[in-house]
Backbone and ligand atoms as CSV (ligand in chain L), in Angstrom:
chain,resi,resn,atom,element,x,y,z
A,1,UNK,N,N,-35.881,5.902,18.572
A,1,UNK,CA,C,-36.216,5.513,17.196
A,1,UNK,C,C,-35.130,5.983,16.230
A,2,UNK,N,N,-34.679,6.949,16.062
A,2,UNK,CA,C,-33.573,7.795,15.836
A,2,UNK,C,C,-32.893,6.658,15.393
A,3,UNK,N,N,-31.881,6.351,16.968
A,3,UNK,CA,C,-31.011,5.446,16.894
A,3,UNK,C,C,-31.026,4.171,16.523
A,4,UNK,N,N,-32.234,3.873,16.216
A,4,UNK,CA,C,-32.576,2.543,15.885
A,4,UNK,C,C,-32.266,2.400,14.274
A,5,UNK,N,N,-32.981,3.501,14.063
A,5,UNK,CA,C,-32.778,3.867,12.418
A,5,UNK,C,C,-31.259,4.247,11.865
A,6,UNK,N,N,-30.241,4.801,12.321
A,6,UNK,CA,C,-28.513,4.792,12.487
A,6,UNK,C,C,-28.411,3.393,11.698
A,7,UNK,N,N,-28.363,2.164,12.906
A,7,UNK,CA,C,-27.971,1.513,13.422
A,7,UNK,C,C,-28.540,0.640,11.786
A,8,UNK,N,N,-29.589,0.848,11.518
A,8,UNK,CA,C,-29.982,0.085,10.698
A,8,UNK,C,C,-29.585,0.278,9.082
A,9,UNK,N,N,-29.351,1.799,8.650
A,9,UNK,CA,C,-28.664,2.202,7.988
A,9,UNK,C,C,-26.972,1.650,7.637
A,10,UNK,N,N,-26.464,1.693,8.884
A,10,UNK,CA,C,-25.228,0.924,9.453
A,10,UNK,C,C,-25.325,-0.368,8.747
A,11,UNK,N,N,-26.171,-1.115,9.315
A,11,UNK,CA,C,-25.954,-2.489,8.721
A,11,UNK,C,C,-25.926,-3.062,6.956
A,12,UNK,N,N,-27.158,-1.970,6.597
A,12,UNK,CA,C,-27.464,-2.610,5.020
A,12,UNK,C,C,-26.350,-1.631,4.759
A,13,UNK,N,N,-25.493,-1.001,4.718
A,13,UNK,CA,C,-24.498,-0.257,4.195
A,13,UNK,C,C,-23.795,-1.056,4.092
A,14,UNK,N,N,-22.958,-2.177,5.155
A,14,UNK,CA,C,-22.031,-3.233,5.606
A,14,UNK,C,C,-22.177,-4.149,4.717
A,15,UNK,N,N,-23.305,-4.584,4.760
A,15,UNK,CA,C,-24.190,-6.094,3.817
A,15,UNK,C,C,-23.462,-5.523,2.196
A,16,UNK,N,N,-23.860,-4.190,1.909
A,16,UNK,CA,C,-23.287,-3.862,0.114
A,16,UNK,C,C,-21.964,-4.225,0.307
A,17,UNK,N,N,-21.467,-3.605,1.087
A,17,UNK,CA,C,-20.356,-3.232,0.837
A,17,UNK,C,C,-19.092,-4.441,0.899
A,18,UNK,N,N,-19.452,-5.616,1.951
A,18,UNK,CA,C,-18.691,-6.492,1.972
A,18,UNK,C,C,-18.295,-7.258,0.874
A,19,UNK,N,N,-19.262,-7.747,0.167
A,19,UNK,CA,C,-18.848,-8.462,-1.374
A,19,UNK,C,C,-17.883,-7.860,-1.958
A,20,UNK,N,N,-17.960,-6.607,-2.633
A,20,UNK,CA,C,-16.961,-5.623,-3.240
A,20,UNK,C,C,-15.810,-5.836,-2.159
A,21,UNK,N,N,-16.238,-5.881,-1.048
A,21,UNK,CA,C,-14.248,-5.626,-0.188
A,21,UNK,C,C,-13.839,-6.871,-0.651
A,22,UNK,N,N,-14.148,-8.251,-0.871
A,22,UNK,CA,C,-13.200,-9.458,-1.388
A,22,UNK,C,C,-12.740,-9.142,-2.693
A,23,UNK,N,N,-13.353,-8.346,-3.547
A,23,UNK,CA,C,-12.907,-8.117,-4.706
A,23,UNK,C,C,-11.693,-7.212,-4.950
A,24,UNK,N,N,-11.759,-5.926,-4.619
A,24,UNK,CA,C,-11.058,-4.959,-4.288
A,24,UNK,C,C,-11.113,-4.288,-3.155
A,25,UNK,N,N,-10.112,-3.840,-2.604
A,25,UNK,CA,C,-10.569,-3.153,-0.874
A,25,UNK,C,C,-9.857,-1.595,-1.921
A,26,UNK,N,N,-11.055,-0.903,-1.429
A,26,UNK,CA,C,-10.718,0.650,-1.971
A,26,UNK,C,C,-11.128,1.701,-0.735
A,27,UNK,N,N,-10.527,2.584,-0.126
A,27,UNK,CA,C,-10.511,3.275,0.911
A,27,UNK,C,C,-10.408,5.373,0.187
A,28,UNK,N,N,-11.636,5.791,-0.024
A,28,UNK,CA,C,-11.483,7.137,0.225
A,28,UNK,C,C,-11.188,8.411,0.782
A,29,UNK,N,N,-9.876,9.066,0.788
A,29,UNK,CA,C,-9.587,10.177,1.576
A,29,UNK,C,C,-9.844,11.624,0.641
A,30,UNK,N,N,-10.535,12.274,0.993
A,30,UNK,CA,C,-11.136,13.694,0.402
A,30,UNK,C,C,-10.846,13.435,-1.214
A,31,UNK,N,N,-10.390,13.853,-2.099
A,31,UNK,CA,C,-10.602,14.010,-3.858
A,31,UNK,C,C,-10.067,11.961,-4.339
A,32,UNK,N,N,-9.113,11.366,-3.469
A,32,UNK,CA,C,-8.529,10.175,-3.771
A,32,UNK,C,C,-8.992,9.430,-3.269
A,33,UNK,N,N,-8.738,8.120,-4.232
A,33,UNK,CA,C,-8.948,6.940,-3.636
A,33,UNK,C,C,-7.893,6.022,-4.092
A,34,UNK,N,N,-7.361,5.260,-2.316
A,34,UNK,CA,C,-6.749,4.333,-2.240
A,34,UNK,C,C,-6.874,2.833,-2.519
A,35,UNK,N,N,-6.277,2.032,-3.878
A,35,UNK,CA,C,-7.033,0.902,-4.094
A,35,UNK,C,C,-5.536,-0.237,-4.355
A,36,UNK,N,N,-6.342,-0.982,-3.191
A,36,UNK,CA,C,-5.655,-2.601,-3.203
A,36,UNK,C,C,-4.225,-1.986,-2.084
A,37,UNK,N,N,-4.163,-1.880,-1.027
A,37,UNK,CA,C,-2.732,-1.859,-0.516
A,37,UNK,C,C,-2.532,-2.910,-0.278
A,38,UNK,N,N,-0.984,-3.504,-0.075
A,38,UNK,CA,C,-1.001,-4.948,0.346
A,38,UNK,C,C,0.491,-5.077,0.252
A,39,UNK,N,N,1.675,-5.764,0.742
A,39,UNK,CA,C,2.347,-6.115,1.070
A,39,UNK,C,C,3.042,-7.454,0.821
A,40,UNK,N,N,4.091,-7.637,0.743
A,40,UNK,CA,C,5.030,-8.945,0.270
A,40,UNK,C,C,5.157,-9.319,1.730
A,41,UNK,N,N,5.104,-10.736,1.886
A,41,UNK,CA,C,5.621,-11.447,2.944
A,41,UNK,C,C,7.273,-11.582,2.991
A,42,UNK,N,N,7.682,-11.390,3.908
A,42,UNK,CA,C,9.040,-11.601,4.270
A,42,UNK,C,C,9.172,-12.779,4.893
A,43,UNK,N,N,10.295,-13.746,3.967
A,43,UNK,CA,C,11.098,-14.723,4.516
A,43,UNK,C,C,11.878,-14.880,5.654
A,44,UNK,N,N,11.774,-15.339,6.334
A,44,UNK,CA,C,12.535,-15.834,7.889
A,44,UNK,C,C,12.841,-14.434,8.210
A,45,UNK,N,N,14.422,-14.610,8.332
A,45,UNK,CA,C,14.711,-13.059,9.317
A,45,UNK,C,C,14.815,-12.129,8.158
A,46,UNK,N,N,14.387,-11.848,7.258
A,46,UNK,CA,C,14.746,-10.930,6.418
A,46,UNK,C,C,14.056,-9.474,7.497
A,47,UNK,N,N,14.908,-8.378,6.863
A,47,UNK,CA,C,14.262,-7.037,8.159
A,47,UNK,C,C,13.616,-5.972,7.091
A,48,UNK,N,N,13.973,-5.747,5.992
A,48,UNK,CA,C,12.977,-5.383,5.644
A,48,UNK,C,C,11.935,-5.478,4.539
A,49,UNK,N,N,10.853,-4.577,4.194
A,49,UNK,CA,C,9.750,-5.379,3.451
A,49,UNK,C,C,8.609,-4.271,2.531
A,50,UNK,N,N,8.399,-4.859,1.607
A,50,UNK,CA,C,8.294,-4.126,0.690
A,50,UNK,C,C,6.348,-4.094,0.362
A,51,UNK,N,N,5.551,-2.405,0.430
A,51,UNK,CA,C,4.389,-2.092,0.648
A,51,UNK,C,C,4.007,-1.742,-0.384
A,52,UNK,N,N,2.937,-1.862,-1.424
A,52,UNK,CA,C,2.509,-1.235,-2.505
A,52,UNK,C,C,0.921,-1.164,-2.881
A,53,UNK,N,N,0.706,-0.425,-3.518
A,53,UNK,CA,C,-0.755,0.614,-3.789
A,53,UNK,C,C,-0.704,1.368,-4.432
A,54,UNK,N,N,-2.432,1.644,-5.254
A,54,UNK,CA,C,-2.739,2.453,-6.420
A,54,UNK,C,C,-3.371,3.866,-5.770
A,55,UNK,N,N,-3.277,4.397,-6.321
A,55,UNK,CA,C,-3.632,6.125,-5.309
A,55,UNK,C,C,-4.155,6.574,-6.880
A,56,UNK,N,N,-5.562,6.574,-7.183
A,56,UNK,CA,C,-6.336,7.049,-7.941
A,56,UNK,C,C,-6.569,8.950,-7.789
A,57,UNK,N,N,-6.387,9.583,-8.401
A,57,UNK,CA,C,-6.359,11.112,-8.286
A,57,UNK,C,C,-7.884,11.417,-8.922
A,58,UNK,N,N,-8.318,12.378,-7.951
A,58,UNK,CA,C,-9.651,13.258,-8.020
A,58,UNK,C,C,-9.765,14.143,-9.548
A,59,UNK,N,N,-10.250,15.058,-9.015
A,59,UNK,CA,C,-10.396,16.115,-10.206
A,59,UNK,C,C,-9.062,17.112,-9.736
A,60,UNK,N,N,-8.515,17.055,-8.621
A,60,UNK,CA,C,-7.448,18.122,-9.120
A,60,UNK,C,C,-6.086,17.212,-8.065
A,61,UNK,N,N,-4.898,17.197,-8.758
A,61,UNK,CA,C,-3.772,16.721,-8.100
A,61,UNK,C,C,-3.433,16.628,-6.683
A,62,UNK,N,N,-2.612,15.522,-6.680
A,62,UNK,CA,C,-2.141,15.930,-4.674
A,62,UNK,C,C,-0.938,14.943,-4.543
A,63,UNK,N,N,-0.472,14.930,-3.770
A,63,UNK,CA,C,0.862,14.212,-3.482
A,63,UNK,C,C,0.758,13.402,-2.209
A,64,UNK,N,N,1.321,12.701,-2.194
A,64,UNK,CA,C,1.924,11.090,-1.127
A,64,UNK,C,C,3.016,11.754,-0.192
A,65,UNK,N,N,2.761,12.319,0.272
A,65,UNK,CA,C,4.002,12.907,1.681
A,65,UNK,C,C,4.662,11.934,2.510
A,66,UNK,N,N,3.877,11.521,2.946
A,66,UNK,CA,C,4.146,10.326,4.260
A,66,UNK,C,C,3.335,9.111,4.628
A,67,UNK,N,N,4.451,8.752,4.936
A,67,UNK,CA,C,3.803,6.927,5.063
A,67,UNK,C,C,4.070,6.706,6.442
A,68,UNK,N,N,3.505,5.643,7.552
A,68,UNK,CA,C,4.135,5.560,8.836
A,68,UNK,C,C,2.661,4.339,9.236
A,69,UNK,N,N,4.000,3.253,9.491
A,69,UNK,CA,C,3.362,2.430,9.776
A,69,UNK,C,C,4.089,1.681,11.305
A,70,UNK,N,N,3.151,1.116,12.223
A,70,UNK,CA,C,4.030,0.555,13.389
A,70,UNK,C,C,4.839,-0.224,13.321
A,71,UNK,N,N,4.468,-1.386,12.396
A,71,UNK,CA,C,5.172,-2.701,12.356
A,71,UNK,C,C,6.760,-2.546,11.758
A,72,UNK,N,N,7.210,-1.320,11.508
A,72,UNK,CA,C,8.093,-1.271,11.006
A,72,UNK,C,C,8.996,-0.049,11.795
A,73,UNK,N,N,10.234,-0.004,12.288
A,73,UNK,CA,C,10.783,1.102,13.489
A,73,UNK,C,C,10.895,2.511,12.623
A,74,UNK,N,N,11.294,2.051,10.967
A,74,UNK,CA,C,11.281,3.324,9.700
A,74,UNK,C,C,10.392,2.862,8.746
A,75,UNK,N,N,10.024,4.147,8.618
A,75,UNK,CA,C,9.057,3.737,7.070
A,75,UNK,C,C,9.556,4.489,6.408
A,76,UNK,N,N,9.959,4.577,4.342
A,76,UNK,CA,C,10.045,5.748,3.381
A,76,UNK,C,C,9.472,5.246,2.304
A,77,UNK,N,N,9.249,6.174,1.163
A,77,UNK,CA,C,8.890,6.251,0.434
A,77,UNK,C,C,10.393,6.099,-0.816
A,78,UNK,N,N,10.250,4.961,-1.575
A,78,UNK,CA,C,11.414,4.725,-2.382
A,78,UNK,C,C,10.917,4.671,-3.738
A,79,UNK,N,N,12.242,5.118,-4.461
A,79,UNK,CA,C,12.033,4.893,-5.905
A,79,UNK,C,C,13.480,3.624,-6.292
A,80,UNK,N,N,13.217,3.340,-7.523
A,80,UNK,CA,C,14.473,2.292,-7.862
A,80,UNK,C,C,14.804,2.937,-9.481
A,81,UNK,N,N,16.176,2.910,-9.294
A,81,UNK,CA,C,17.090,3.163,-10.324
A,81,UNK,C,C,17.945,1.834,-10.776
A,82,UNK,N,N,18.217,1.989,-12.067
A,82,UNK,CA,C,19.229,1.171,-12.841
A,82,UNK,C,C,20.341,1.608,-12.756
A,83,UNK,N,N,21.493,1.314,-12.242
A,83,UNK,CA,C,22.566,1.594,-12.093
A,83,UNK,C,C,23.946,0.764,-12.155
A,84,UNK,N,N,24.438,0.410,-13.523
A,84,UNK,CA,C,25.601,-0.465,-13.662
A,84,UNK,C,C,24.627,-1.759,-13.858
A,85,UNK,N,N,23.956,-1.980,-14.160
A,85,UNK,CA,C,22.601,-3.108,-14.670
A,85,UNK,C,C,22.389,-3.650,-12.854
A,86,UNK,N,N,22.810,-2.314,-11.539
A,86,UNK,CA,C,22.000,-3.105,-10.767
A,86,UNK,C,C,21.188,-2.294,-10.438
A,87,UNK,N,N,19.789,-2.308,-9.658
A,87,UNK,CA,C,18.881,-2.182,-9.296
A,87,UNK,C,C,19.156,-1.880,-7.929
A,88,UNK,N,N,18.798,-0.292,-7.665
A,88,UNK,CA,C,18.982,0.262,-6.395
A,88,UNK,C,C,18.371,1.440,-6.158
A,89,UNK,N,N,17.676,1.505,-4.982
A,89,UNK,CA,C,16.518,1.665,-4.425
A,89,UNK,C,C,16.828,3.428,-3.601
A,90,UNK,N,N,16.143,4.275,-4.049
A,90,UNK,CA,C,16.518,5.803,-3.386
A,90,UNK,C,C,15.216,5.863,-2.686
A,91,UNK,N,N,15.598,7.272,-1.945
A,91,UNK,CA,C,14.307,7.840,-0.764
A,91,UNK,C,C,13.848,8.819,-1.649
A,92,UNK,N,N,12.291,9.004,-1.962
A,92,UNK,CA,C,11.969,9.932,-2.194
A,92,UNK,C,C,11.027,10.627,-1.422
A,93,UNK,N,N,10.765,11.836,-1.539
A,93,UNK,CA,C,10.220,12.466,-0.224
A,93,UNK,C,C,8.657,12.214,-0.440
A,94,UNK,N,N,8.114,12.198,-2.095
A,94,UNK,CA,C,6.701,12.408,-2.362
A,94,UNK,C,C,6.541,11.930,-3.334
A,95,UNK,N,N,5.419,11.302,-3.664
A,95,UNK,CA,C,4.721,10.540,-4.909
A,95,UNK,C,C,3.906,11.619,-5.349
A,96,UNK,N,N,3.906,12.212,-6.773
A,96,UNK,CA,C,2.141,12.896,-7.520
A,96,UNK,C,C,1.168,12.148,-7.851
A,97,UNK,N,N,0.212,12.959,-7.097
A,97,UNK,CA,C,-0.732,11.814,-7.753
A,97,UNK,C,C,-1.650,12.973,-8.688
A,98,UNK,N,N,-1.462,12.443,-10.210
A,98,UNK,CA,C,-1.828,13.452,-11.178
A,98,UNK,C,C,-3.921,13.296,-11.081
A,99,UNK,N,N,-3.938,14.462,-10.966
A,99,UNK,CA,C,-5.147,15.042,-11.559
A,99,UNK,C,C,-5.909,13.952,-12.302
A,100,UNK,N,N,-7.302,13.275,-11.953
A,100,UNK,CA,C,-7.680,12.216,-12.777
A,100,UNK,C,C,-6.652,11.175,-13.707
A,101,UNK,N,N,-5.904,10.925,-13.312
A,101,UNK,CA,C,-4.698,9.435,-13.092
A,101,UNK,C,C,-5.025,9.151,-11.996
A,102,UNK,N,N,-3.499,8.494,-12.004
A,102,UNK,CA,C,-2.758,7.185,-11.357
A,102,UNK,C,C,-1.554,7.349,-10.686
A,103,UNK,N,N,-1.322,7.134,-9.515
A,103,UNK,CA,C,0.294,6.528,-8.859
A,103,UNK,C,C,0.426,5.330,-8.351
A,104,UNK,N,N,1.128,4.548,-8.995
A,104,UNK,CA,C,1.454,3.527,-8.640
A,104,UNK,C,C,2.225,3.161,-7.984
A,105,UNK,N,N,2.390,2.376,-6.773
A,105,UNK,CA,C,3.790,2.076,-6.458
A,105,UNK,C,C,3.749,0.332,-6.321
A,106,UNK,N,N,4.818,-0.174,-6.746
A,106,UNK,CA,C,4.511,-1.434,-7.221
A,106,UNK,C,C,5.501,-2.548,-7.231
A,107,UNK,N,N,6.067,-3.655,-7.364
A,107,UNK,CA,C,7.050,-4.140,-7.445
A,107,UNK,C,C,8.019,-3.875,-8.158
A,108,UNK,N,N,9.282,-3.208,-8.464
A,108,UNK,CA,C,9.935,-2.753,-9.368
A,108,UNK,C,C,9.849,-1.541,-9.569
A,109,UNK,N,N,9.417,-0.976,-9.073
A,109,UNK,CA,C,9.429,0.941,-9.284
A,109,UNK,C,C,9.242,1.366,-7.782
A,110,UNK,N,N,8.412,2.532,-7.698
A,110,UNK,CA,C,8.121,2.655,-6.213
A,110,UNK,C,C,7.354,2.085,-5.585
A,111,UNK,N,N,8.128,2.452,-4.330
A,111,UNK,CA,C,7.431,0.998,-3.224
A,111,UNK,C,C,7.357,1.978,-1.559
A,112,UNK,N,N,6.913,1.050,-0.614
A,112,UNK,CA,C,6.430,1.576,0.932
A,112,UNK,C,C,8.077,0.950,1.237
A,113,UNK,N,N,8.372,1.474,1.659
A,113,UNK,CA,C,9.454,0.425,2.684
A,113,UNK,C,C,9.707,0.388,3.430
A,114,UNK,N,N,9.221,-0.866,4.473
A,114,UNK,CA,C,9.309,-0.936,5.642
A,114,UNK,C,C,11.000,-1.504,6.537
A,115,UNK,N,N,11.096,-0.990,7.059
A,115,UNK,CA,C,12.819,-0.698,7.278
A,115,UNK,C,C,12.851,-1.179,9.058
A,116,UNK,N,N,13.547,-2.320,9.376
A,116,UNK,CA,C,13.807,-2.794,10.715
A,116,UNK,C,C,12.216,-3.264,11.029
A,117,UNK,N,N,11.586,-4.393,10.467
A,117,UNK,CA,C,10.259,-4.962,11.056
A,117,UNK,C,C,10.474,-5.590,12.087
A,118,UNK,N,N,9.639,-4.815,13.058
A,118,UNK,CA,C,9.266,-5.354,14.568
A,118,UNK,C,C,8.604,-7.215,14.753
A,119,UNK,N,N,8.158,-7.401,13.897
A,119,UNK,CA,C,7.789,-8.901,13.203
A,119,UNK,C,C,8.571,-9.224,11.817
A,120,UNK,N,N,7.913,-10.562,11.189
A,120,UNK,CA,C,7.476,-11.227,10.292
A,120,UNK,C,C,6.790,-10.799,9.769
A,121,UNK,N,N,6.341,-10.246,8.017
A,121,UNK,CA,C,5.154,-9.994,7.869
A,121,UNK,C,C,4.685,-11.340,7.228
A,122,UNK,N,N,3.392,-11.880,7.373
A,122,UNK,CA,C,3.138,-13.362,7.340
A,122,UNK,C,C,2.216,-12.953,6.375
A,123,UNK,N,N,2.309,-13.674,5.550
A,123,UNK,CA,C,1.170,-14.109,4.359
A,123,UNK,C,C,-0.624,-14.129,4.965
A,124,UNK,N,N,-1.702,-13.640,4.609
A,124,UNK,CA,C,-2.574,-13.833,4.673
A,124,UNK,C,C,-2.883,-12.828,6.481
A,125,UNK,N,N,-2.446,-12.387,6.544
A,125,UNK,CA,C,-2.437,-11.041,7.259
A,125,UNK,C,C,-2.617,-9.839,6.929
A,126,UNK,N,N,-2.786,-8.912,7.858
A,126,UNK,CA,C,-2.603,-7.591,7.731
A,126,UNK,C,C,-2.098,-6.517,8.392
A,127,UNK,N,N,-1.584,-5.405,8.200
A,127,UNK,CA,C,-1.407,-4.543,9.163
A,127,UNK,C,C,-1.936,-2.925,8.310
A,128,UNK,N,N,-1.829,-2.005,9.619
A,128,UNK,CA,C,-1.877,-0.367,8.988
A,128,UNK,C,C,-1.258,-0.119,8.726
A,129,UNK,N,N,-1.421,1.026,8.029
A,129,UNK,CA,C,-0.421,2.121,7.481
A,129,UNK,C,C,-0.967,3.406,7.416
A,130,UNK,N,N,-0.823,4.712,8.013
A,130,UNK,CA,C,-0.863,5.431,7.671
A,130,UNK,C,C,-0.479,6.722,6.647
A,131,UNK,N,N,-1.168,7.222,5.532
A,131,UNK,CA,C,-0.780,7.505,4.456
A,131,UNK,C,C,-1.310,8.714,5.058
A,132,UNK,N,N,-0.295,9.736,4.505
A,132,UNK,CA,C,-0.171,10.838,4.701
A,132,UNK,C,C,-0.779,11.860,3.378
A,133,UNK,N,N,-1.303,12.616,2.587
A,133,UNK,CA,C,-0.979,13.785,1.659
A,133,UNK,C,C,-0.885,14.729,1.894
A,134,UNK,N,N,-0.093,15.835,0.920
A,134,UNK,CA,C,-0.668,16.949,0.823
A,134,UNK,C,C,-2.073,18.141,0.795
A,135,UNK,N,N,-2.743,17.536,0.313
A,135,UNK,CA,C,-3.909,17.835,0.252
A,135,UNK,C,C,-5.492,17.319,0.713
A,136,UNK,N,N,-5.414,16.005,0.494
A,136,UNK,CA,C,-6.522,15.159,1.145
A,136,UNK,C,C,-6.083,14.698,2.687
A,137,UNK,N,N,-5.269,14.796,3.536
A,137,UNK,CA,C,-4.802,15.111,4.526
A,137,UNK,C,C,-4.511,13.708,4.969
A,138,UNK,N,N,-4.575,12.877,6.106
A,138,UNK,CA,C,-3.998,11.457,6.958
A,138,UNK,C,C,-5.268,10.259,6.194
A,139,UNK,N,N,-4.858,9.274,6.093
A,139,UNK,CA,C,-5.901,8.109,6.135
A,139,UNK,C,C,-4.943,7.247,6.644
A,140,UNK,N,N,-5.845,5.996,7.526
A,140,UNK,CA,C,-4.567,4.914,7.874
A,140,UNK,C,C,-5.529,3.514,7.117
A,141,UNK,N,N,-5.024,3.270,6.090
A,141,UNK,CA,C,-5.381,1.969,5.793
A,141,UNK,C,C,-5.191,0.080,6.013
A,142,UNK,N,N,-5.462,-0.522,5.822
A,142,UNK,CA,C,-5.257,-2.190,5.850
A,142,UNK,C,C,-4.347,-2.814,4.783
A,143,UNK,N,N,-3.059,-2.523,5.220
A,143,UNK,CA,C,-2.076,-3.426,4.091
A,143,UNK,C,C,-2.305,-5.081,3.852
A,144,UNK,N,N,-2.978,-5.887,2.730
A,144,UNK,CA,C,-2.735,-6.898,2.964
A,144,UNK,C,C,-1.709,-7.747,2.715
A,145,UNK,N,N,-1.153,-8.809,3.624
A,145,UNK,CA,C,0.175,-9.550,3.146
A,145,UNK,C,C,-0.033,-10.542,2.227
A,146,UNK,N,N,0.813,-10.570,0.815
A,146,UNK,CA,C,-0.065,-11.945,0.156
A,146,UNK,C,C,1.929,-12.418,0.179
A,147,UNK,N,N,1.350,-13.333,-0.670
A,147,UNK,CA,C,2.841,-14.439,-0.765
A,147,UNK,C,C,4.617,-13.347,-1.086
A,148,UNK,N,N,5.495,-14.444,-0.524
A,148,UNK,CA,C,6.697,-13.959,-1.025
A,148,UNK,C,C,6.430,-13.621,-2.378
A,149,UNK,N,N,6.316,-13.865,-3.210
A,149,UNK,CA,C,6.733,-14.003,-4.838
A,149,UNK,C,C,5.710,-12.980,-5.660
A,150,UNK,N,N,4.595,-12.585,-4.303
A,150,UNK,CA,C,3.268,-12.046,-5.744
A,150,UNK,C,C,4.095,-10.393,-6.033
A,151,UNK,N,N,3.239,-10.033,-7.546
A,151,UNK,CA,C,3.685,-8.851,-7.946
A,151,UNK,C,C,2.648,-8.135,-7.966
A,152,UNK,N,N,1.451,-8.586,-7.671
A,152,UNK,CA,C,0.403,-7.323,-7.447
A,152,UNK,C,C,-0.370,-7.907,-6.788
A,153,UNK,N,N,-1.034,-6.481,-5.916
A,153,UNK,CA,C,-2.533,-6.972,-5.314
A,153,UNK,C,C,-3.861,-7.261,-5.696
A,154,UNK,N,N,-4.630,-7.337,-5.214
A,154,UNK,CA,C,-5.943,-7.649,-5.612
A,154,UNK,C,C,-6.291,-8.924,-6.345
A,155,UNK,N,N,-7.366,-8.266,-7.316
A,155,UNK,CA,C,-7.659,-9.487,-8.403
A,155,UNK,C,C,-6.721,-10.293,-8.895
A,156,UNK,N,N,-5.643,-9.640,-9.099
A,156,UNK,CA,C,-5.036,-10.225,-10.230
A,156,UNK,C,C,-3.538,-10.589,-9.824
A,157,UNK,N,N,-3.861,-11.127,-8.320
A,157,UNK,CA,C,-2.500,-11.519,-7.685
A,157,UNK,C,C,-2.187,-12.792,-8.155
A,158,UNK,N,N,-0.784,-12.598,-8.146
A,158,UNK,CA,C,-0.144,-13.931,-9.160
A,158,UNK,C,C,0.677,-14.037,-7.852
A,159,UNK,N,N,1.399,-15.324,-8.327
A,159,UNK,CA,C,2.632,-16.045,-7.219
A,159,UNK,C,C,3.848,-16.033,-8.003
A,160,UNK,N,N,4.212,-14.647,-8.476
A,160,UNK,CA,C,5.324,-15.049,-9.607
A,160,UNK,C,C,6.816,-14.765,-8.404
A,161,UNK,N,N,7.691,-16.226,-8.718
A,161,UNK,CA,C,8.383,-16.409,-7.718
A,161,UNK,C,C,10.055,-15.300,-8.288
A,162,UNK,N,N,9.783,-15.108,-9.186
A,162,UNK,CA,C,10.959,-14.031,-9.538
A,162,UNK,C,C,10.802,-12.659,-9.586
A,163,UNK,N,N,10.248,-12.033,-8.276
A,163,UNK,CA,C,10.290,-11.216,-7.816
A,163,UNK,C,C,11.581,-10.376,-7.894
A,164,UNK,N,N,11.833,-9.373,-7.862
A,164,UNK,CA,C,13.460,-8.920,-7.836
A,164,UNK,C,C,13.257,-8.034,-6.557
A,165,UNK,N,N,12.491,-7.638,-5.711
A,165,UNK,CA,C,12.590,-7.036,-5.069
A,165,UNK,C,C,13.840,-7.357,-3.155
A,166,UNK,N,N,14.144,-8.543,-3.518
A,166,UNK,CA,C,15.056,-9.103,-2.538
A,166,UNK,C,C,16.403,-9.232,-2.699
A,167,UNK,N,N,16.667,-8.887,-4.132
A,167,UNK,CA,C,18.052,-8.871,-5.055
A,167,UNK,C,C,17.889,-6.964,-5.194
A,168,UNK,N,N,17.528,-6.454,-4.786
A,168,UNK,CA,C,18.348,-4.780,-4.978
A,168,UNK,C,C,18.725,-4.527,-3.690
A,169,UNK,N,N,19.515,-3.878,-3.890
A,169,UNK,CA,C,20.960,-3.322,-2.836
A,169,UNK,C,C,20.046,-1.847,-2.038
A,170,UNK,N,N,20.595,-1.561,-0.877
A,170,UNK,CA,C,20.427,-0.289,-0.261
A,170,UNK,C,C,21.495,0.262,-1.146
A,171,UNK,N,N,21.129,1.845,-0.966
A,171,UNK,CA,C,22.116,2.999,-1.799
A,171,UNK,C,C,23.311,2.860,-0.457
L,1,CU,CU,CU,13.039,0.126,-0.906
């Protein structure tokens, strides 16, 4: 009976919860929550490819250490600089994620970067990623792939085809 009762708990939990996942997919690790990861599709052979997500902060701060995902042979964590009006892309070791804020990493600022993809990442797919912190410790989440061109995930994904993220240079 026990287990019957689990099982049933299990389900009407699933039933809430699915509606909200088409809307936003939000994933909790100890004080944070991870909302909307998702990914740019890469054109033909392009090798590498660009990961982004909102990392909502608890009541007290924590940081983005590590990222590590399969589909990709390197993963880092990048920031982008203006430099000579071009746009070029550094390693940084850690994202903050402030105390009741926000970290963003996003098209044009920081981003996941996936470095030598073992595939294609194809539109309307997905893959993991494991996100690392300081403090709230490993989660591996569901990157989704939306179009070459979009600049954000979720709701409010657009198809804007002037992306710049394929026009900045490695350092
Ligand atoms: Cu990059």
């Amino acid at each position: 009976m026990k287990n019957f009762l689990t099982a049933g708990v299990f389900a009407l939990a699933f039933a809430v919860a699915a509606p909200a996942a088409a809307i936003a997919a939000e994933y909790k690790v100890g004080d944070i929550t991870i909302v909307n990861p998702w990914a740019r599709a890469t054109p033909g052979a392009a090798r590498n490819g660009g990961a982004y997500l909102t990392i909502r902060g608890g009541a007290s701060g924590d940081q983005l250490t590590g990222v590590e995902a399969d589909i990709a042979m390197r993963t880092e964590i990048h920031g982008n600089k203006q430099e000579n009006g071009v746009m070029k892309m550094y390693k940084v070791e850690s994202i903050e994620v402030p105390a009741g804020g926000m970290a963003m990493l996003k098209p044009g600022g920081f981003h996941v970067m996936l470095m030598k993809l073992k595939r294609a990442l194809k539109e309307g797919e997905s893959f993991p990623m494991t996100l690392s912190f300081a403090k709230a410790g490993e989660v591996t989440v569901a990157f989704k792939i939306l179009g070459v061109g979009a600049m954000k995930g979720g709701k409010g994904a657009n198809h804007d085809s002037h992306g710049s993220h394929g026009k900045m240079k490695m350092k």
